[in-house]
PyMOL Python script that loads the backbone (N, CA, C, O; Angstrom):
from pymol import cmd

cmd.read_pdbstr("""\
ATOM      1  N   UNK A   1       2.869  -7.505  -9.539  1.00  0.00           N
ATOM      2  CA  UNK A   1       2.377  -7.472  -8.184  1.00  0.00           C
ATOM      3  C   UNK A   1       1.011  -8.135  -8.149  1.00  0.00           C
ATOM      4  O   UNK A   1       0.127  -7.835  -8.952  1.00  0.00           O
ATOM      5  N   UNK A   2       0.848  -9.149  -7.087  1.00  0.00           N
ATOM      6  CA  UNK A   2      -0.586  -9.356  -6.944  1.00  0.00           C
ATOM      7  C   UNK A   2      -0.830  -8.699  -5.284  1.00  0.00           C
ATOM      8  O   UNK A   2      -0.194  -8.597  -4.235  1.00  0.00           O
ATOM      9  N   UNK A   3      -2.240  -8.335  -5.864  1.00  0.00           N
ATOM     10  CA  UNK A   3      -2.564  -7.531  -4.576  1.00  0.00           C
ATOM     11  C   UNK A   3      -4.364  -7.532  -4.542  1.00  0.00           C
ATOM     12  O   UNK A   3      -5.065  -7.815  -5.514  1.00  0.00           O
ATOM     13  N   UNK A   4      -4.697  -7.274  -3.638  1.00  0.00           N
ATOM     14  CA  UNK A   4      -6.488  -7.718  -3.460  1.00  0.00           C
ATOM     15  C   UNK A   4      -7.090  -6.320  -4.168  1.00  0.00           C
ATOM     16  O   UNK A   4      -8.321  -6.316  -4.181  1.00  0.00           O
ATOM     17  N   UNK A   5      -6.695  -5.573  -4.540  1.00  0.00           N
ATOM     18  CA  UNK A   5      -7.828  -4.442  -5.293  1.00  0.00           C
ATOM     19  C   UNK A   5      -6.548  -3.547  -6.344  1.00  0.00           C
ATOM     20  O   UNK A   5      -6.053  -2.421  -6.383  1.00  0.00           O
ATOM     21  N   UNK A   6      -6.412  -5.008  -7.188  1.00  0.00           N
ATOM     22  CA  UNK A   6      -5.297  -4.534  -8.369  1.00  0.00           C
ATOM     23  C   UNK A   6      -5.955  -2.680  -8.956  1.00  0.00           C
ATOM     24  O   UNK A   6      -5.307  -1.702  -9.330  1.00  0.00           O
ATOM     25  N   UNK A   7      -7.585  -2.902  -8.777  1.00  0.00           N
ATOM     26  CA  UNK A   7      -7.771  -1.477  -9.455  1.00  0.00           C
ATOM     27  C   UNK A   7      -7.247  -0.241  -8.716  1.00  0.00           C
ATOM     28  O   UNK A   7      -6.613   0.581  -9.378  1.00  0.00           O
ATOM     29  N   UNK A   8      -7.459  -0.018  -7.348  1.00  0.00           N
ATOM     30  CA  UNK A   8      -6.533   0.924  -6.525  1.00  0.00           C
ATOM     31  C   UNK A   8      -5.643   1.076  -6.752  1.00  0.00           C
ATOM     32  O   UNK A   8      -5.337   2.233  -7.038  1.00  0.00           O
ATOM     33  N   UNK A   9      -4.482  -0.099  -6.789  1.00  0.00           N
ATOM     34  CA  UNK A   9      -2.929  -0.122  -6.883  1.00  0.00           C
ATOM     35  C   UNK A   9      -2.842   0.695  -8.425  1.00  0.00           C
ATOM     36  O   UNK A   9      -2.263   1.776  -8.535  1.00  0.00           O
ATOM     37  N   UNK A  10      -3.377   0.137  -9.350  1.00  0.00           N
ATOM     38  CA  UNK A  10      -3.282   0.449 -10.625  1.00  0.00           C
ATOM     39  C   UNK A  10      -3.762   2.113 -10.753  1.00  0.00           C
ATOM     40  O   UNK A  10      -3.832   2.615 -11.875  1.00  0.00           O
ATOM     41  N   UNK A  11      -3.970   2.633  -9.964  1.00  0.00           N
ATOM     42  CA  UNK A  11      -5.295   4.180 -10.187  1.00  0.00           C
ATOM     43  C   UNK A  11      -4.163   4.796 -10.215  1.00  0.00           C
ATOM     44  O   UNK A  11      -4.409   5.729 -10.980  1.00  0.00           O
ATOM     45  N   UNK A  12      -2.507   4.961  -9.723  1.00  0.00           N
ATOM     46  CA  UNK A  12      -1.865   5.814  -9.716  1.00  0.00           C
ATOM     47  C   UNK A  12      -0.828   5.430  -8.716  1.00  0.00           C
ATOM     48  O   UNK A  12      -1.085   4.735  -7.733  1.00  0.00           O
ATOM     49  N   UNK A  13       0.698   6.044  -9.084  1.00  0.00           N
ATOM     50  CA  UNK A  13       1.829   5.456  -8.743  1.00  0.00           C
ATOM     51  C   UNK A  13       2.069   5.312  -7.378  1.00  0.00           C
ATOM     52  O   UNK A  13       2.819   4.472  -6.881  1.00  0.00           O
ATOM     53  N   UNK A  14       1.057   6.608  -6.458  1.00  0.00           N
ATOM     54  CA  UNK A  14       1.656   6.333  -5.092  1.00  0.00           C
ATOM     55  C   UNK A  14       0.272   5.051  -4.010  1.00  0.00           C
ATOM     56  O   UNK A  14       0.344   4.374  -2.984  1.00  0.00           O
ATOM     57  N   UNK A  15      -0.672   5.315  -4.925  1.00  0.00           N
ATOM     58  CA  UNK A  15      -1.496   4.006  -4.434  1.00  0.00           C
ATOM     59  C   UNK A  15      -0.519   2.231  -4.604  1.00  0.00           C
ATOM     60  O   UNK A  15      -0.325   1.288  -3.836  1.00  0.00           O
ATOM     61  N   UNK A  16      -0.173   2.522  -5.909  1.00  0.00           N
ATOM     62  CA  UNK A  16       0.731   1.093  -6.175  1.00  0.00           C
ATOM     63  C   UNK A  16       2.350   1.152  -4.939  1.00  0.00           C
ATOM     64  O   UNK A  16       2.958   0.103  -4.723  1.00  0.00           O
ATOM     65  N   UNK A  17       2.647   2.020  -4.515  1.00  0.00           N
ATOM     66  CA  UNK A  17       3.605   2.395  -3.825  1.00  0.00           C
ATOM     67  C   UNK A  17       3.396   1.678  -2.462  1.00  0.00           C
ATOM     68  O   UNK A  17       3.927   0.667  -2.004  1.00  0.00           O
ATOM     69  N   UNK A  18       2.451   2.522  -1.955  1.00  0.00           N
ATOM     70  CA  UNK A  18       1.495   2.695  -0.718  1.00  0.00           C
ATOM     71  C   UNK A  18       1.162   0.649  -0.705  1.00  0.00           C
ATOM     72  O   UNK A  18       1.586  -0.106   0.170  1.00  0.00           O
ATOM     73  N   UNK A  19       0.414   0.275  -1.797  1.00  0.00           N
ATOM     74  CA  UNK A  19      -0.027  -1.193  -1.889  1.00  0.00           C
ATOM     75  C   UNK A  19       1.579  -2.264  -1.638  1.00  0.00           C
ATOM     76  O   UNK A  19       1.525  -3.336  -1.036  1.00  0.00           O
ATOM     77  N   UNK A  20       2.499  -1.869  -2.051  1.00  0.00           N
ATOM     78  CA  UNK A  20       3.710  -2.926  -1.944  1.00  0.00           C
ATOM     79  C   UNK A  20       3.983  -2.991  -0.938  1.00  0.00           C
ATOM     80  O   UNK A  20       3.995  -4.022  -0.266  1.00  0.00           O
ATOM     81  N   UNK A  21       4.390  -1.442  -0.436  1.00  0.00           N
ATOM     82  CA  UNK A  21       4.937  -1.359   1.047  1.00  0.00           C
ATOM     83  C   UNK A  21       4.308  -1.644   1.769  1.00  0.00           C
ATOM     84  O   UNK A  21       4.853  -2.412   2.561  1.00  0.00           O
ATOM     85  N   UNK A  22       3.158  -1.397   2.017  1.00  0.00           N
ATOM     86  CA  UNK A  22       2.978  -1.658   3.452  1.00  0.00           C
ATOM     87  C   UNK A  22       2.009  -3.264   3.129  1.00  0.00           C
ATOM     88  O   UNK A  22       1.513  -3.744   4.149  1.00  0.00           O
ATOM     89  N   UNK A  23       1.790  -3.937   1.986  1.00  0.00           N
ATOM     90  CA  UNK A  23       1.505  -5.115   2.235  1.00  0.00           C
ATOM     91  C   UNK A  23       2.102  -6.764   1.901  1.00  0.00           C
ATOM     92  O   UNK A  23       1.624  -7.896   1.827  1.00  0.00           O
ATOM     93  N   UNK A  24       3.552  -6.046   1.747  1.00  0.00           N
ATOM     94  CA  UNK A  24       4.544  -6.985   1.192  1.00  0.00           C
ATOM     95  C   UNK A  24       5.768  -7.253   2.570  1.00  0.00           C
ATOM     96  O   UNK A  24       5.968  -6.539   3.552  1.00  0.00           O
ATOM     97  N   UNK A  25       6.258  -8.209   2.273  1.00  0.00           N
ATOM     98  CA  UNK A  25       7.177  -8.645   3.089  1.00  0.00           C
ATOM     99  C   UNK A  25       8.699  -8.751   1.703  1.00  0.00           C
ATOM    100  O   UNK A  25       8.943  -9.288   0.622  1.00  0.00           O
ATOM    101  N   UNK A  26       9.115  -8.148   2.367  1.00  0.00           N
ATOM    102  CA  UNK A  26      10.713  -8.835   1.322  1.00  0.00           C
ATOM    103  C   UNK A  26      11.458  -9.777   0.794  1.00  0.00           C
ATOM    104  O   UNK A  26      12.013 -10.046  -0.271  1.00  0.00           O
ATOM    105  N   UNK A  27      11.180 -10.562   2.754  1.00  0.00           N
ATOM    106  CA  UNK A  27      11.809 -11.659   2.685  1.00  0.00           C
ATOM    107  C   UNK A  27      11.191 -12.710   2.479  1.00  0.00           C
ATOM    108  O   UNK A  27      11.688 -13.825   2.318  1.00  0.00           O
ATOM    109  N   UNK A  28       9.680 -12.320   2.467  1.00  0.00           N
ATOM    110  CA  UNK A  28       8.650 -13.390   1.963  1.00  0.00           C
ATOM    111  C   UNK A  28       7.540 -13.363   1.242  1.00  0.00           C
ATOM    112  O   UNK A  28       6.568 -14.101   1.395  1.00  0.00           O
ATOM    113  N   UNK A  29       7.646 -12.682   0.608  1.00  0.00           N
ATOM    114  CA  UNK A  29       6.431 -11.919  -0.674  1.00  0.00           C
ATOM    115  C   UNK A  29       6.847 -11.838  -1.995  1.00  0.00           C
ATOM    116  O   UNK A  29       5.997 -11.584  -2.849  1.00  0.00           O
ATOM    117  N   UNK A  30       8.533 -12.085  -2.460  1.00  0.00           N
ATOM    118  CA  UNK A  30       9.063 -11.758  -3.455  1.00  0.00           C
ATOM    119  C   UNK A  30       9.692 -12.691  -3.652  1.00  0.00           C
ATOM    120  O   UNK A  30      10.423 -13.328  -2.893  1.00  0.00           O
ATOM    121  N   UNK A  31       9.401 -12.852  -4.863  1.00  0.00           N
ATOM    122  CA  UNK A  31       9.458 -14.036  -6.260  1.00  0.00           C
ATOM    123  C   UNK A  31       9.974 -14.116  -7.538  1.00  0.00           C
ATOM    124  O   UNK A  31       9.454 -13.374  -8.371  1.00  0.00           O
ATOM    125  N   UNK A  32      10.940 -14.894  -7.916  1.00  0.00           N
ATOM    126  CA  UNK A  32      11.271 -14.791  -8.990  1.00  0.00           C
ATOM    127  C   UNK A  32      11.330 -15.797 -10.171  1.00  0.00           C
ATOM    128  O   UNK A  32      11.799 -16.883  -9.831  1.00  0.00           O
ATOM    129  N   UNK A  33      10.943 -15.694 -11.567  1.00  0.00           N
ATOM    130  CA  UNK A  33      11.532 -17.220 -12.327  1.00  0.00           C
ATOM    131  C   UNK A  33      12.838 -16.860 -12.466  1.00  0.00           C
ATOM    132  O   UNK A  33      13.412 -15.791 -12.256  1.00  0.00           O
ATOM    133  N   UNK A  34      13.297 -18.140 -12.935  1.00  0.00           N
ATOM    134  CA  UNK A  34      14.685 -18.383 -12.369  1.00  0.00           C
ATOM    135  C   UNK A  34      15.284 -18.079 -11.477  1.00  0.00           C
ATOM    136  O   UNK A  34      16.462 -17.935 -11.805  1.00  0.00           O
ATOM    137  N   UNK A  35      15.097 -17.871 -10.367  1.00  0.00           N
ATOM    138  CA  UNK A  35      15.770 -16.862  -9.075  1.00  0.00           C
ATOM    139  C   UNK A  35      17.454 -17.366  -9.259  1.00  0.00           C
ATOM    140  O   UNK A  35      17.672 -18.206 -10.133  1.00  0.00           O
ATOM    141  N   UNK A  36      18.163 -17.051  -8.760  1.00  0.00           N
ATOM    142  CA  UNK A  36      19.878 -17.461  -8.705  1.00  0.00           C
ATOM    143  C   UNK A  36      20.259 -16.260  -7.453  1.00  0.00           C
ATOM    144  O   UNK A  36      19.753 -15.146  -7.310  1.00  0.00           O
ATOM    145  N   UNK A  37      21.205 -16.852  -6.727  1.00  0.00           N
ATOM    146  CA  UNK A  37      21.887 -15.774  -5.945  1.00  0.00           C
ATOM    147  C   UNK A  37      23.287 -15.897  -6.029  1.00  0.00           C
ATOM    148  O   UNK A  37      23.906 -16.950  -5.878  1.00  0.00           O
ATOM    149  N   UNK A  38      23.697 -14.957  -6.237  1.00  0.00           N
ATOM    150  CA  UNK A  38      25.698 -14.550  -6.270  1.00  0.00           C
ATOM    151  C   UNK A  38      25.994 -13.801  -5.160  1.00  0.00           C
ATOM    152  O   UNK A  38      25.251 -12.910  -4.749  1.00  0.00           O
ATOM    153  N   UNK A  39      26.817 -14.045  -4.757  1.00  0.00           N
ATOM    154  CA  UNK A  39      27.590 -13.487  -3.522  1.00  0.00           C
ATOM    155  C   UNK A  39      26.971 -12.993  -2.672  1.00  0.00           C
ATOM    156  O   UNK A  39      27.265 -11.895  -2.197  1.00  0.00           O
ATOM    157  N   UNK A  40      25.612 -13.959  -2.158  1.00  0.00           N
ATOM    158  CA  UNK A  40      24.762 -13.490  -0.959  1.00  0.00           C
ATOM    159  C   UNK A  40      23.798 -12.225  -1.962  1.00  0.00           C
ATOM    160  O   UNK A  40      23.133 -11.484  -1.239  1.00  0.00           O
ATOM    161  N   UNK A  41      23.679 -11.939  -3.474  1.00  0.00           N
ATOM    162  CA  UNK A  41      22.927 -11.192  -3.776  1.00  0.00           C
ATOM    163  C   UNK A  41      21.608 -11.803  -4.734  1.00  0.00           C
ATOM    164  O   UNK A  41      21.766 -12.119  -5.913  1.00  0.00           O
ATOM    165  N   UNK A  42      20.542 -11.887  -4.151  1.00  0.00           N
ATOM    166  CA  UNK A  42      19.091 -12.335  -4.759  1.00  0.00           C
ATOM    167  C   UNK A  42      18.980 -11.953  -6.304  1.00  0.00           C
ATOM    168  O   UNK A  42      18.781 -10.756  -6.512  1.00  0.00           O
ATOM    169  N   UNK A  43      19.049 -12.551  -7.106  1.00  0.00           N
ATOM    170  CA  UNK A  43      18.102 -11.877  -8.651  1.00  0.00           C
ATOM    171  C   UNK A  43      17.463 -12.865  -9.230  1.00  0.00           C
ATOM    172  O   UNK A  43      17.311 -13.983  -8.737  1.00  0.00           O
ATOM    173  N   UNK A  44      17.029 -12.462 -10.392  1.00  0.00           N
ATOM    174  CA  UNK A  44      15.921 -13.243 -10.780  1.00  0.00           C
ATOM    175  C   UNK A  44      16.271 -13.230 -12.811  1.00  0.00           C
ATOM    176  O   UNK A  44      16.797 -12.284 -13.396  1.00  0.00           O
ATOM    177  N   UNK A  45      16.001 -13.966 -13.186  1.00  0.00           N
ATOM    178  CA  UNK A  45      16.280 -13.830 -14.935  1.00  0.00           C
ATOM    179  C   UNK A  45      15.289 -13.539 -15.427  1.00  0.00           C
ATOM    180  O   UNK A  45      15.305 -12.796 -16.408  1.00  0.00           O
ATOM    181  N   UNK A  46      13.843 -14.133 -14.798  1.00  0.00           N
ATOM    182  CA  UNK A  46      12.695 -13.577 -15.368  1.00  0.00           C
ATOM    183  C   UNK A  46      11.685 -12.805 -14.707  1.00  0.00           C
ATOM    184  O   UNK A  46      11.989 -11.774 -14.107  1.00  0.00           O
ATOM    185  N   UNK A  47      10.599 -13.191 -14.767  1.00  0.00           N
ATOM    186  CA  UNK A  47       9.695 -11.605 -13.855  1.00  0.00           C
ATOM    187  C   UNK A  47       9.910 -11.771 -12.669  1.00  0.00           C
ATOM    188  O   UNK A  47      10.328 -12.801 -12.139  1.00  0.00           O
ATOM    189  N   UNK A  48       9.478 -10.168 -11.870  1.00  0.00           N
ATOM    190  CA  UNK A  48       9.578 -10.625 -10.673  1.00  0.00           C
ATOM    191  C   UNK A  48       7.829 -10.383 -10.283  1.00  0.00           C
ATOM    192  O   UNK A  48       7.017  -9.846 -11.036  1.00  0.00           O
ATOM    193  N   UNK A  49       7.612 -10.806  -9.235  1.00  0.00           N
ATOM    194  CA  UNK A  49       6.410 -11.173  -8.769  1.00  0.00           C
ATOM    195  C   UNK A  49       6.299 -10.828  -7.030  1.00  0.00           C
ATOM    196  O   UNK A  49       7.153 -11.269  -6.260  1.00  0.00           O
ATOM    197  N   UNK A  50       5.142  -9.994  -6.556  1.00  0.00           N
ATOM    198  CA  UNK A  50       5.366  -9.116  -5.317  1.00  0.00           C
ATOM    199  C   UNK A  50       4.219  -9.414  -4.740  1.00  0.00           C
ATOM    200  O   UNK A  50       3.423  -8.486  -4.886  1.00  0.00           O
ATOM    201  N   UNK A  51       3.555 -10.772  -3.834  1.00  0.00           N
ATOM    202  CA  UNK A  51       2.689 -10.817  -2.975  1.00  0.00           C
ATOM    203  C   UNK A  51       2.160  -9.500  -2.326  1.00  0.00           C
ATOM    204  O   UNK A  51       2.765  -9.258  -1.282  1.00  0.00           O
ATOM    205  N   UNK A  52       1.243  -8.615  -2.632  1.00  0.00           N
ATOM    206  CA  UNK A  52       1.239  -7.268  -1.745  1.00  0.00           C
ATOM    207  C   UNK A  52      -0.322  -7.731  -1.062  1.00  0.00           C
ATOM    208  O   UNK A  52      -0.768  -6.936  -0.235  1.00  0.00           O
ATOM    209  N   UNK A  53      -1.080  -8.843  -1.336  1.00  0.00           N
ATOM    210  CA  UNK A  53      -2.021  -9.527  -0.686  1.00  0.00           C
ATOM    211  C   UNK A  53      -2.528  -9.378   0.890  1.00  0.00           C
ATOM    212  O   UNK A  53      -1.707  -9.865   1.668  1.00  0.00           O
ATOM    213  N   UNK A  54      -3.684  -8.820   1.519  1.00  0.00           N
ATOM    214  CA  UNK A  54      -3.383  -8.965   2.986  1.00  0.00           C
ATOM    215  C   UNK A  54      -3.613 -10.280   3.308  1.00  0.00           C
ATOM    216  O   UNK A  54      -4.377 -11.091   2.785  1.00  0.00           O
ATOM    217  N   UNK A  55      -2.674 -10.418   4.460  1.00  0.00           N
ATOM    218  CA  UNK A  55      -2.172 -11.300   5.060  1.00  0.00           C
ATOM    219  C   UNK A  55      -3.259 -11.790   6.333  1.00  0.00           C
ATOM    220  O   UNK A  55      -4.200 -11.116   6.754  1.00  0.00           O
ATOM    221  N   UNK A  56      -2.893 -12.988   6.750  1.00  0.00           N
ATOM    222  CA  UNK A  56      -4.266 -13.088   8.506  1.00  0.00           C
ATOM    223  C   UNK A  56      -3.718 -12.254   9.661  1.00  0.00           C
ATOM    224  O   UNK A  56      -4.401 -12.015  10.657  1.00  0.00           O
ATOM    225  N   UNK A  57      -2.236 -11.737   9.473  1.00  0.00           N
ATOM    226  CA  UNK A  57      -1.688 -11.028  10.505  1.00  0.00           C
ATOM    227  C   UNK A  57      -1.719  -9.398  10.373  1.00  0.00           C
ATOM    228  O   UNK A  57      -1.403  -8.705  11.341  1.00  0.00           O
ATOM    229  N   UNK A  58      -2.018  -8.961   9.431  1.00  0.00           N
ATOM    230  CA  UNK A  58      -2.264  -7.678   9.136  1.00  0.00           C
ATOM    231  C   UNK A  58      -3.703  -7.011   9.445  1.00  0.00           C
ATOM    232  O   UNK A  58      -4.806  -7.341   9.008  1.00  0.00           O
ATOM    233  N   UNK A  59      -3.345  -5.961  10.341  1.00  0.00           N
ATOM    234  CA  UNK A  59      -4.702  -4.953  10.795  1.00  0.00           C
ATOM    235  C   UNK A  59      -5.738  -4.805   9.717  1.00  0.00           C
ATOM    236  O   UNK A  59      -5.788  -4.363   8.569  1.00  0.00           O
ATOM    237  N   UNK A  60      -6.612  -5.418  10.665  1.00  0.00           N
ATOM    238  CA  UNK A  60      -8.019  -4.638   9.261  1.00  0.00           C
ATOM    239  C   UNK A  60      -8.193  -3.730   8.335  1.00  0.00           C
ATOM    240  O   UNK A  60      -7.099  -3.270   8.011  1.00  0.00           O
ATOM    241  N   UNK A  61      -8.933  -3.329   7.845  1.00  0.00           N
ATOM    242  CA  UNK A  61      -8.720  -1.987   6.896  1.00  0.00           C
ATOM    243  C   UNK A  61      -9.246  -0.835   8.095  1.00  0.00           C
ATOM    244  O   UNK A  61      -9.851  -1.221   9.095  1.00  0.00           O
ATOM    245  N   UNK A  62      -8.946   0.551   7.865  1.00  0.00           N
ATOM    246  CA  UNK A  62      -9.363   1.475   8.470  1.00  0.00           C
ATOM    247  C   UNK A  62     -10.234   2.037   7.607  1.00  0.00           C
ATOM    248  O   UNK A  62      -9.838   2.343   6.483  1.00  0.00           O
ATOM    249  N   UNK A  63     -11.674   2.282   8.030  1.00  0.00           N
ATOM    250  CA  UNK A  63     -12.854   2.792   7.742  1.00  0.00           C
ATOM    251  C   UNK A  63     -13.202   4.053   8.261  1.00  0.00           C
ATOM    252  O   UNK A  63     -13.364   4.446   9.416  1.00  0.00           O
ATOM    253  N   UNK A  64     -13.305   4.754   6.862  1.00  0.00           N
ATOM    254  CA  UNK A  64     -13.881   6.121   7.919  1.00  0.00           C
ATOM    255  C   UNK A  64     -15.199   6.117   7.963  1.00  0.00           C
ATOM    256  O   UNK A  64     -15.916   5.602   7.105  1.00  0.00           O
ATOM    257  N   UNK A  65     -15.701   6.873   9.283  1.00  0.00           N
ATOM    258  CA  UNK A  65     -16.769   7.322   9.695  1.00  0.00           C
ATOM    259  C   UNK A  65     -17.100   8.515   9.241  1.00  0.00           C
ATOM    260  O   UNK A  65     -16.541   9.575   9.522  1.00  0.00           O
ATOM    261  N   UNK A  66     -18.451   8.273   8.196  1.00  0.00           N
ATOM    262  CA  UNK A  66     -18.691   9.620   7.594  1.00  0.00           C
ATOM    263  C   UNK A  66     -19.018  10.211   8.676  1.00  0.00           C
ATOM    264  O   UNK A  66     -18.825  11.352   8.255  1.00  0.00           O
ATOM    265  N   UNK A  67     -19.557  10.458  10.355  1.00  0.00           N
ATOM    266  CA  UNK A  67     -19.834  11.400  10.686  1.00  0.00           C
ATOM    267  C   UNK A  67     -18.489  11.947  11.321  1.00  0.00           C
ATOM    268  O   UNK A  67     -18.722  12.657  12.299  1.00  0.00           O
ATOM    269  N   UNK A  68     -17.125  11.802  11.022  1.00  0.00           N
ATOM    270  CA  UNK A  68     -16.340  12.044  11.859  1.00  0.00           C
ATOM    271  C   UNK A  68     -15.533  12.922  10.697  1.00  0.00           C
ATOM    272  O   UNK A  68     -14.907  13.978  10.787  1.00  0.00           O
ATOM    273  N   UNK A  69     -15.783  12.129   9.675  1.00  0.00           N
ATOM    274  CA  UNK A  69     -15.248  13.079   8.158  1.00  0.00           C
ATOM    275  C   UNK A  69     -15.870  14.452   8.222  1.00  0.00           C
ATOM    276  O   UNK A  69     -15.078  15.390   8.318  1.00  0.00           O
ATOM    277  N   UNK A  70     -17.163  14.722   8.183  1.00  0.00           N
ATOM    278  CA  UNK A  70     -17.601  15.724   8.151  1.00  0.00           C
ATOM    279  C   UNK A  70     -17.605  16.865   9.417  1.00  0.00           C
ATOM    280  O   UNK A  70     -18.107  17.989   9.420  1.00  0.00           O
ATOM    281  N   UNK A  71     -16.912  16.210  10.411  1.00  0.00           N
ATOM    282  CA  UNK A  71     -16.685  16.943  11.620  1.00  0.00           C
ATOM    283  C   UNK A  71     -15.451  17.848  11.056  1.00  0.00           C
ATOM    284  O   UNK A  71     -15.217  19.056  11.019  1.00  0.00           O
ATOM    285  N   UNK A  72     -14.811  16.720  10.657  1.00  0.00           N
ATOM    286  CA  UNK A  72     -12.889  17.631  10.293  1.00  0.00           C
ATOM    287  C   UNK A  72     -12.863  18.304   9.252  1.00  0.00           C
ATOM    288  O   UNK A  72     -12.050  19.229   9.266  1.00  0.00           O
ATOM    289  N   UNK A  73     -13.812  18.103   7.816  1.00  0.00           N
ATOM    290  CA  UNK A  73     -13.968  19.270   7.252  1.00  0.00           C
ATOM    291  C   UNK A  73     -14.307  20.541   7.334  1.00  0.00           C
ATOM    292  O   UNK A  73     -13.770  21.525   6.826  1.00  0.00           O
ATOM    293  N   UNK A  74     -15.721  20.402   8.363  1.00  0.00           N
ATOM    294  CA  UNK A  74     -15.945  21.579   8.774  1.00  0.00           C
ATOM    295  C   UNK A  74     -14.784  21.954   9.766  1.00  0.00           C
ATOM    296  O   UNK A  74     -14.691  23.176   9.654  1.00  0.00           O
ATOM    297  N   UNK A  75     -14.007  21.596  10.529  1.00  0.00           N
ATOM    298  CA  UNK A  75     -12.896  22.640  11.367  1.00  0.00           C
ATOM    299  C   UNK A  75     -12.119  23.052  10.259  1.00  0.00           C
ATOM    300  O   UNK A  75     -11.372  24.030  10.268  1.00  0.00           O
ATOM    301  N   UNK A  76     -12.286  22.386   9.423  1.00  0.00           N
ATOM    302  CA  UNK A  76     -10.792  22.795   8.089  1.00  0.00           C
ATOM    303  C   UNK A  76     -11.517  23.732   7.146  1.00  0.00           C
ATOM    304  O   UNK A  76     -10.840  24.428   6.390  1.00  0.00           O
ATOM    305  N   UNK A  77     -12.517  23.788   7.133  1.00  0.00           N
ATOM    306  CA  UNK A  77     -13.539  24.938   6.460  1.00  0.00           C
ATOM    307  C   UNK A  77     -13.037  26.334   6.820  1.00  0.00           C
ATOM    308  O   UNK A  77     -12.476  26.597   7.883  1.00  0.00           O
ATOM    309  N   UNK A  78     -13.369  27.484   5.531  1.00  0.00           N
ATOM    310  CA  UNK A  78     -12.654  28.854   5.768  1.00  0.00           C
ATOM    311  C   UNK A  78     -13.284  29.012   7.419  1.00  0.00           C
ATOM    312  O   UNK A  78     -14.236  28.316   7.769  1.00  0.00           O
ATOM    313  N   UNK A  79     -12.807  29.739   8.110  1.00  0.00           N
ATOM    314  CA  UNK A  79     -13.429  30.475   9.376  1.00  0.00           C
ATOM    315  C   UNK A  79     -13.570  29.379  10.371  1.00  0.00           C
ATOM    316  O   UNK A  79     -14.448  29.427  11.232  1.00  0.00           O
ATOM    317  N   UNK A  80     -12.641  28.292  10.268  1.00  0.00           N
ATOM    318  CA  UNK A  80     -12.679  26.849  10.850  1.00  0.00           C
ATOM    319  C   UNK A  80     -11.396  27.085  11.649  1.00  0.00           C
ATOM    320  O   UNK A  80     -10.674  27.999  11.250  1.00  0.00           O
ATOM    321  N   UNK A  81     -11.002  26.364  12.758  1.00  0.00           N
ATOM    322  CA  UNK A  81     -10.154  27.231  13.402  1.00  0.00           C
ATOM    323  C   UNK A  81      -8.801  25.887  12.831  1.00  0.00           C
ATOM    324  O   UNK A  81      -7.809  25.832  13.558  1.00  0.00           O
ATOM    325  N   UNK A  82      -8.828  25.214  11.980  1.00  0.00           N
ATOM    326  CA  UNK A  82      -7.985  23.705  11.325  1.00  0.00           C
ATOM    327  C   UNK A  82      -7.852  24.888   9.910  1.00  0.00           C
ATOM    328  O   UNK A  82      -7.277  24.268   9.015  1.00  0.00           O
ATOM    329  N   UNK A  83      -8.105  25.992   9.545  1.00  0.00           N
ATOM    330  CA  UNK A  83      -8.338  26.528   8.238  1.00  0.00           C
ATOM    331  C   UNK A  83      -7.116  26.763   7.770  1.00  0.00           C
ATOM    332  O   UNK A  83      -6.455  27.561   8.435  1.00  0.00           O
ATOM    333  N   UNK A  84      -6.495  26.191   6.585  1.00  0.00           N
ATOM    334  CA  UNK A  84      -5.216  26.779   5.740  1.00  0.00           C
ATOM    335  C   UNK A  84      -4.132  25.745   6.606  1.00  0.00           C
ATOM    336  O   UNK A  84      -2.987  25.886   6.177  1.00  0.00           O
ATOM    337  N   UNK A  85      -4.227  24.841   7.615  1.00  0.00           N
ATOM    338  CA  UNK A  85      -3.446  24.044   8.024  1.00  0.00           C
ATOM    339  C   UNK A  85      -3.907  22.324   7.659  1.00  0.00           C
ATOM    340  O   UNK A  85      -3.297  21.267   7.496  1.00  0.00           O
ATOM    341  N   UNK A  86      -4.778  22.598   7.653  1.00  0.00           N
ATOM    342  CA  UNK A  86      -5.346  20.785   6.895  1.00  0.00           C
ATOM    343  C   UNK A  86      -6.266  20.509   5.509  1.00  0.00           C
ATOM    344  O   UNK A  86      -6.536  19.357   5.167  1.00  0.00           O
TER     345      UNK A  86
END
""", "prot")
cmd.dss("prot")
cmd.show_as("cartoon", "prot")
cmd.util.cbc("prot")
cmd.orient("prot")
């Protein structure tokens, strides 16, 4: 997979998960050496290779606002009325 912050993807299986899906295309992100197709079915003989790269059409990153973080902890704090549900 190439992807813009290989160290994230790499930190653990559902970050690398999280990185394919939602920044890969199927029908156009995925690569193969030797590619061959049989009966309308795609494979490849040698590696495969997974554009997970953002794209110019893909939403910015979402940034949190530390003062908005610390709003929702404290409701999720014991005696927080978010407590034991978030």
């Amino acid at each position: 997979m190439i992807a813009d912050s290989s160290e994230f993807a790499a930190r653990s299986t559902e970050n690398f998960l999280w990185t394919v899906f939602t920044k890969s295309n199927p029908a156009a992100d995925v690569f193969g050496i030797e590619p061959f197709t049989v009966d309308k079915h795609w494979g490849c003989r040698g590696s495969l290779v997974i554009d997970a790269r953002s794209k110019p059409h893909h939403a910015p990153p979402l940034v949190e606002d530390p003062e908005v973080t610390a709003r929702i902890d404290a409701l999720a704090a014991p005696g927080g009325p978010l407590y034991g549900i978030i």
